[in-house]
Every structure is written in structure tokens, then in C-alpha cells.
N, C-alpha and C positions, 0 to 999 in steps of 0.2 A: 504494500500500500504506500501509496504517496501523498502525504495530506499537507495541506496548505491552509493552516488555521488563522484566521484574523490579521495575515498578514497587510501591514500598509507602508508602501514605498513613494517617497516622493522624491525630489529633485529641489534647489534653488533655482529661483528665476525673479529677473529684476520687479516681477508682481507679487514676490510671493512664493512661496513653495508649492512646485506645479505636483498634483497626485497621480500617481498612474495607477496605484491599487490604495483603497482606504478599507478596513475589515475587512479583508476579501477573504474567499473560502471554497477551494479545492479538494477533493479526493477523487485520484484516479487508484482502480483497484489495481491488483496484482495480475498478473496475464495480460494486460491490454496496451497492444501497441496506438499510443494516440494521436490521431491529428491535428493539431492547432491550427486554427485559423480565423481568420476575423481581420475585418477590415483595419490601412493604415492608421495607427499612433493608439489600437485599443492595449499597447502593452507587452504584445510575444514576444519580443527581443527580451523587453526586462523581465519577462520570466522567466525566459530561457536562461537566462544571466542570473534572477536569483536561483532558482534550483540546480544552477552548475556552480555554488558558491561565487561567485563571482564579482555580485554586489551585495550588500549584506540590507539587512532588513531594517525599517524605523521602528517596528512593532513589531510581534505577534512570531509564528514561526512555522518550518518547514521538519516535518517527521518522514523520517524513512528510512526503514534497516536495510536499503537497496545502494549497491556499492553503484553512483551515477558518475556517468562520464562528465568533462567540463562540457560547453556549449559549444558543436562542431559546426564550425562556417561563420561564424560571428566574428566581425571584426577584435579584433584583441588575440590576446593568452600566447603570443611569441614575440622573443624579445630580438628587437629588429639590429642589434649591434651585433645579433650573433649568427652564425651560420645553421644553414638548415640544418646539420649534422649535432653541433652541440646544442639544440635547442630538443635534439628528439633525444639524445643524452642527458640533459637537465632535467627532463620531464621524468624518464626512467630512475635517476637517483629519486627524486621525488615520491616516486614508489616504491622504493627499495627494491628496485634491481638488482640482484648478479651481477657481478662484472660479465656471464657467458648471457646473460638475457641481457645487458645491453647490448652487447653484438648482436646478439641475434634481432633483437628490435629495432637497431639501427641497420640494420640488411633488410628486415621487410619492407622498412618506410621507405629507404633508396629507393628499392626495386619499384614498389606500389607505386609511389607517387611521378615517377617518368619525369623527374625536374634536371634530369644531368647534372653536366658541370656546377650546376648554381646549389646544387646540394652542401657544396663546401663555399658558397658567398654568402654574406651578410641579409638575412631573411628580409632589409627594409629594402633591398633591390627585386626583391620580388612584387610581381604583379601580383592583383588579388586570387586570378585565378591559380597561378602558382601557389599562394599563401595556403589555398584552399587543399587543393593536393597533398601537401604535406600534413595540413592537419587532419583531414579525414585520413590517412595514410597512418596518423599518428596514434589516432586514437582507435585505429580497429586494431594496432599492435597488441593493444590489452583487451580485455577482458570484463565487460562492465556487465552489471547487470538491466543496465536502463542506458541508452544512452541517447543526448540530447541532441538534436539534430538539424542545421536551416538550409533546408533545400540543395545541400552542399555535393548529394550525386545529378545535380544539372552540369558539373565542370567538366570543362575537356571536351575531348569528340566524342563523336560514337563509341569508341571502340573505350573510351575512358568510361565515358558513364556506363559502359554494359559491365566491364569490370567494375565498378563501384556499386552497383546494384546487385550484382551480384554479389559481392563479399557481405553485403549490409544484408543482403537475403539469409547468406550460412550466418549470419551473428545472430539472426534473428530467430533462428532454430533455438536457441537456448536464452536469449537477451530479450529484451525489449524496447522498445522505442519510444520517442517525445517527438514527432517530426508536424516540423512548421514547413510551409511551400503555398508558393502560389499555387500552383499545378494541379488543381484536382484529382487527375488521372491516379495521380504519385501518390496523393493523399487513400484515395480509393484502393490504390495495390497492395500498401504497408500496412495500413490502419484499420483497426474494429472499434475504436470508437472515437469519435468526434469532440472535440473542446472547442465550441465556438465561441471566442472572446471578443467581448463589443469592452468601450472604456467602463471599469469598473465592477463588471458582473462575467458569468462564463454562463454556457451551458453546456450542458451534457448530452452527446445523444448516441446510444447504444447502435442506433441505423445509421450508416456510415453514407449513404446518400440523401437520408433527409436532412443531414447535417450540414451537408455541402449545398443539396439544394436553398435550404434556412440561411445560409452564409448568401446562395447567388441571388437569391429570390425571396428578404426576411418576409416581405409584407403578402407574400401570396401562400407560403406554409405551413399547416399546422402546425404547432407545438404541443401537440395531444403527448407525444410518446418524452419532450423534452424533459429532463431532468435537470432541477436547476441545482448548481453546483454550491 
């Protein structure tokens, strides 16, 4: 279970402290890979951000015995002085690594992520879609139980996103997912169930197309089966 109690996160801003979540309140069960979605500024980044530790909370808090990945595709979490090599090294000591599991981790993420040479340059000469390679690259290295995801197998060509779907498909045999995307489709393939987030409220819907329908078309859907969050 992933619950999300009373949480409320704001920001400064020259009016005032802007809110993107005030009491807010979350539970997604255990087994369910889920798709966030809702339209721009209702929040997904910064969930995405808080449930990958990433920003920390004003209030209220986040429970779960679920080992969760950081937020994969979001801009941040590498540090751009460093090379792609010692940033997938830093990450690994960070989890107590082996010195033979960080070889080993640093050869899958080479391999995986197809950035060549620039594997050993300074991460801020990378473009974002390179940025993005390496960190999905990074984080199927390990082993999560849940892990956080924004739309990050759209990178590359063909021939990348079918290897990226793929790999996220075998994690997904034993893992489960957070995944944000515009994409429908994507949403439809990965997810059983639905988190449609407008500002300040979520809902829940167990039917993975009346979900998305409710997201494309709120004013024509029922919300008979909706579940509020």
C-alpha cells in the first residue's frame, strides 16, 4: 500500500505561498500499476517528486513498506559536473553496492543506454534526451519495488523505445509502476488503474478507460464507478 495522508505542499511566490496539494489524501493498493494523469499545473511532477523523496512535505505524510524508485525522466537527480559513469557509481555506493555490483551496474547502464563516448563526459553536456537514457538505464539497474515513472520510454527511436518497453514490461512481472504520460495508449498498456489529478483533489478509477475517457471528456462521463481518493 501507498498512502498519502493529509499531505500539503506549497511553494513561495511573490503573492504568497502558491499550494499544489492542501490535506490531500491518497491510497493506491498493492498490485496496481497506476496511471496518473490530469491536466497541466494539477501537480504530477510534484508528486512524482514527493513520493520519490525528492521534495519533502509542509505537512502531513507519505507511508509505505514499498522499496520506491526516485522519479524517472524528471528533470533533476544527476549531478551535471560529473560524468555519466560516476554518477551511475554515486548512485550504486548510495545503495551499498559491491564493488562487483558496481561493475556490473555500470556495464548494464553503458550498454542500455546507447550514449557512447559521452558516457565518460560531464552529464550537463548532455541533451535531455540523453539525460533521459541514462537515467531510465539507471534505474532498471536495480530492483524496486514500485517504481516512478514520466513518460521516459517515449526516448530515442524505435528501436530504443521497443527496448525500453520492453525491459519496463520484465520489471513489471515482479514490480510495479507510478506512470505519468500524455499518451493514452501507454497509459492503457501499463496500467489497471487510473489516478486522475485535477488541482487539489485525485480520483480513483479501477476502469482504466473510463479514466482516461473522464481525463479526455470530464463533462460528458459518468463518475458512477469513480472512487474518490
Amino acid at each position: 500500500m501507498l498512502d498519502l495522508i493529509d499531505v500539503t505542499k506549497s511553494y513561495p511566490s511573490r503573492l504568497g505561498r502558491r499550494y499544489i496539494f492542501r490535506d490531500f489524501n491518497l491510497s493506491i493498493p498493492d498490485g496496481c500499476n497506476a496511471g496518473l494523469i490530469g491536466p497541466n499545473g494539477a501537480g504530477k511532477s510534484t508528486l512524482m517528486r514527493l513520493l520519490g523523496g525528492l521534495e519533502h512535505l509542509d505537512s502531513g505524510r507519505i507511508a509505505t513498506n514499498r522499496h520506491v524508485s526516485w522519479p524517472i525522466g524528471l528533470a533533476g537527480g544527476l549531478q551535471g559536473s560529473l560524468t555519466g559513469r560516476d554518477n551511475v557509481r554515486f548512485v550504486c555506493r548510495i545503495h551499498a553496492a559491491s564493488a562487483d555490483e558496481i561493475r556490473a551496474h555500470v556495464a548494464f547502464v553503458q550498454e542500455f543506454a546507447e550514449i557512447g563516448a559521452a558516457f565518460d563526459l560531464p552529464v550537463k553536456t548532455y541533451s535531455s534526451g540523453m539525460r533521459s537514457r541514462l537515467m531510465f538505464g539507471l534505474a532498471m539497474a536495480f530492483d524496486f519495488d514500485l517504481y516512478l515513472i514520466d513518460e521516459v520510454t517515449a526516448v530515442g527511436d524505435a528501436a530504443f523505445r521497443k527496448k525500453s518497453q520492453e525491459l519496463l514490461q520484465e520489471r513489471l512481472s515482479r514490480s510495479n509502476v507510478i506512470y505519468t504520460s500524455h499518451n493514452m495508449g501507454e497509459i492503457a498498456r501499463l496500467c489497471n488503474l487510473v489516478v486522475l489529478l485535477k488541482p487539489g483533489s485525485a480520483t480513483i478509477y479501477h476502469d482504466v478507460q473510463e479514466g482516461i475517457a473522464a481525463y479526455q471528456q470530464p463533462t460528458a462521463v459518468s463518475q458512477r464507478e469513480a472512487v474518490p481518493a
